[in-house]
C-alpha positions in Angstrom: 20.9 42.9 -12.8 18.3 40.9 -11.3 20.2 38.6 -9.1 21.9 42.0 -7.8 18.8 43.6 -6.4 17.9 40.2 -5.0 21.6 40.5 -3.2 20.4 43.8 -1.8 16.8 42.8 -0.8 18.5 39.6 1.4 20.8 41.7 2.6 18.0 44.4 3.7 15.7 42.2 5.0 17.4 39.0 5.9 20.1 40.0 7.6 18.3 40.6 10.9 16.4 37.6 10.8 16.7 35.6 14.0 16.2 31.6 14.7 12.4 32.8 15.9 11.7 34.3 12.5 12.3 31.1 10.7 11.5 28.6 13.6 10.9 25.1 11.9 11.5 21.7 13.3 12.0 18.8 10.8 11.1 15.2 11.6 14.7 13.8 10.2 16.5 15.4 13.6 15.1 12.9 15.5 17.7 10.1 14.2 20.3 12.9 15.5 18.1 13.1 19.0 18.1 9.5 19.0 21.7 9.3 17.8 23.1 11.5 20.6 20.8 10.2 23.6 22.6 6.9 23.7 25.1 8.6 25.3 22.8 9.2 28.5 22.6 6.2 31.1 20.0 5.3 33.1 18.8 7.5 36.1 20.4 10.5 35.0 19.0 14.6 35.0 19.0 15.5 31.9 18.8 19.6 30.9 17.9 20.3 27.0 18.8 23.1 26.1 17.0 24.9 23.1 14.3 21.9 23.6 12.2 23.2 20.3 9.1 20.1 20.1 11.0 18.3 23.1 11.7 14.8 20.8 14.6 14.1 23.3 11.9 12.6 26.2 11.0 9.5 23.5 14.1 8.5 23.8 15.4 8.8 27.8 16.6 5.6 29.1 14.7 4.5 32.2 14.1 6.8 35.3 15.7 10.0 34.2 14.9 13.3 35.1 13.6 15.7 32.2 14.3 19.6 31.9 13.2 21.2 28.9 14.6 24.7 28.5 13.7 27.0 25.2 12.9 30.9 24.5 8.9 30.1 24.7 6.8 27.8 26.6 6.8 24.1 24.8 4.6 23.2 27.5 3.7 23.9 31.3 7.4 22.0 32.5 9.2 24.5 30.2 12.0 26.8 31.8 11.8 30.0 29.5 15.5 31.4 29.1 16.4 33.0 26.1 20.0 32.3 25.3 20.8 35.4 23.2 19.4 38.1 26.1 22.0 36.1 28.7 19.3 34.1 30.3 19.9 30.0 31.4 18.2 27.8 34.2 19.5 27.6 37.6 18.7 24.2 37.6 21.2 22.3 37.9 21.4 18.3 36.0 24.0 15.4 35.3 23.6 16.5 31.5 23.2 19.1 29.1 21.8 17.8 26.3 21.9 20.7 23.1 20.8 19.5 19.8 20.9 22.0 17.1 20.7 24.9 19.3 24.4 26.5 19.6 24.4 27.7 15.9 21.8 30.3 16.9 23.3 31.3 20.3 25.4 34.9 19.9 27.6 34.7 22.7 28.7 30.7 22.9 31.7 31.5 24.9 28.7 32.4 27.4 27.0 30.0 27.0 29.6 26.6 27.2 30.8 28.4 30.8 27.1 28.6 31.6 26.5 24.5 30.4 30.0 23.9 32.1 29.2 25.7 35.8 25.9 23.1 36.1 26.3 19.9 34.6 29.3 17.2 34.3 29.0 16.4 31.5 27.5 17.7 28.0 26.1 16.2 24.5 26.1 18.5 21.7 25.5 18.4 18.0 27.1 21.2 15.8 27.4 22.1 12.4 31.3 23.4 12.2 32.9 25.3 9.5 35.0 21.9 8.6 31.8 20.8 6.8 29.8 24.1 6.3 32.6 26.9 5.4 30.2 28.8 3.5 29.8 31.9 5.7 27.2 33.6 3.7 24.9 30.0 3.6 25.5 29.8 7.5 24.2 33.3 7.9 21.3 32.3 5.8 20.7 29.7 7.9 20.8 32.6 10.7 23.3 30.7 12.4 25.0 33.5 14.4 28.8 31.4 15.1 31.2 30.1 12.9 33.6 27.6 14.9 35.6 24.6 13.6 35.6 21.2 15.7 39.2 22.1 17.2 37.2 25.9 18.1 34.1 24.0 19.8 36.5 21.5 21.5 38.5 24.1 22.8 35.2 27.0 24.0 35.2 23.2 26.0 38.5 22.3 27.2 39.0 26.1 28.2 36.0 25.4 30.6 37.8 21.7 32.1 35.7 19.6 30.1 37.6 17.2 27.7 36.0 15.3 24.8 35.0 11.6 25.4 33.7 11.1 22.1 32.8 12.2 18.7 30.6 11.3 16.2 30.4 12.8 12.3 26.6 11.9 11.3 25.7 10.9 7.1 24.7 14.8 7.2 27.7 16.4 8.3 26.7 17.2 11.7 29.3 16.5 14.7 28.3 15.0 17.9 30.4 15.7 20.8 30.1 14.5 24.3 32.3 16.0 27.0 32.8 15.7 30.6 33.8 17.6 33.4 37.5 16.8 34.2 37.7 17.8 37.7 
């Protein structure tokens, strides 16, 4: 009887909950940061999308241009664009760099033609339902999507960017990196 109430009292006052209800940043996603920005050469512009504490900037290669873009200031360089309320940069860059960000975005076929008008190419780490099929753990997690790797490769492909690479991390995590192929 217990467990049932707690059901109700989740679904009550859980289900509403948004990424900026249970903002946390852990110190382990930095080996994914790190992971995924070997992928960016030197000299490049680099747009982070959903920055959080902006880890990305320790590990630029040499001479690259940094935009960090998140729903609150990180700091005075921060472009404030909040994702869910159909709000991204103008700026344009060589990369969009989004790193644990897309699980929270509502409308993701938004915001990959966003990412896709702006930049040529794209590195992006997602959790996909291969690996975490458990809908009702993904909504505790307040992820707002639920898309397979052949769904996030395609939101891609229907936007003409193809997949150059892919990388499964030891946590279950895919990297992709696509480029424009125009």
């Amino acid at each position: 009887m217990r467990s049932f109430f707690l059901k109700i009292i989740k679904k009550v006052f859980y289900k509403s909950q948004k990424w900026q209800d249970i903002e946390y940043f852990d110190a382990r996603w930095k080996q994914r940061i790190a992971l995924m920005a070997g992928f960016i050469a030197e000299n490049k512009t680099v747009l982070d999308l959903g920055c959080g504490k902006m880890w990305l900037q320790e590990f630029l290669p040499k001479n690259c241009s940094y935009f960090p873009v998140d729903y609150v200031s990180r700091d005075e360089n921060t472009l404030i664009c909040d994702f869910n309320r159909y709000e991204f940069p103008t700026q344009k860059a060589d990369i969009a760099f989004v790193s644990g960000c897309l699980e929270y975005v509502s409308d993701a076929k938004w915001f990959i033609q966003k990412i896709t008008s702006q930049v040529d190419s794209c590195i992006i780490s997602y959790c996909t339902t291969d690996f975490f099929p458990n809908r009702a753990e993904r909504e505790e997690r307040t992820w707002v999507n639920h898309f397979s790797e052949k769904e996030v490769i395609a939101l891609f492909e229907e936007n003409g960017f193809g997949m150059k690479n892919k990388i499964l991390t030891d946590t279950n995590n895919h990297i992709f990196v696509f480029s424009n192929i125009y």
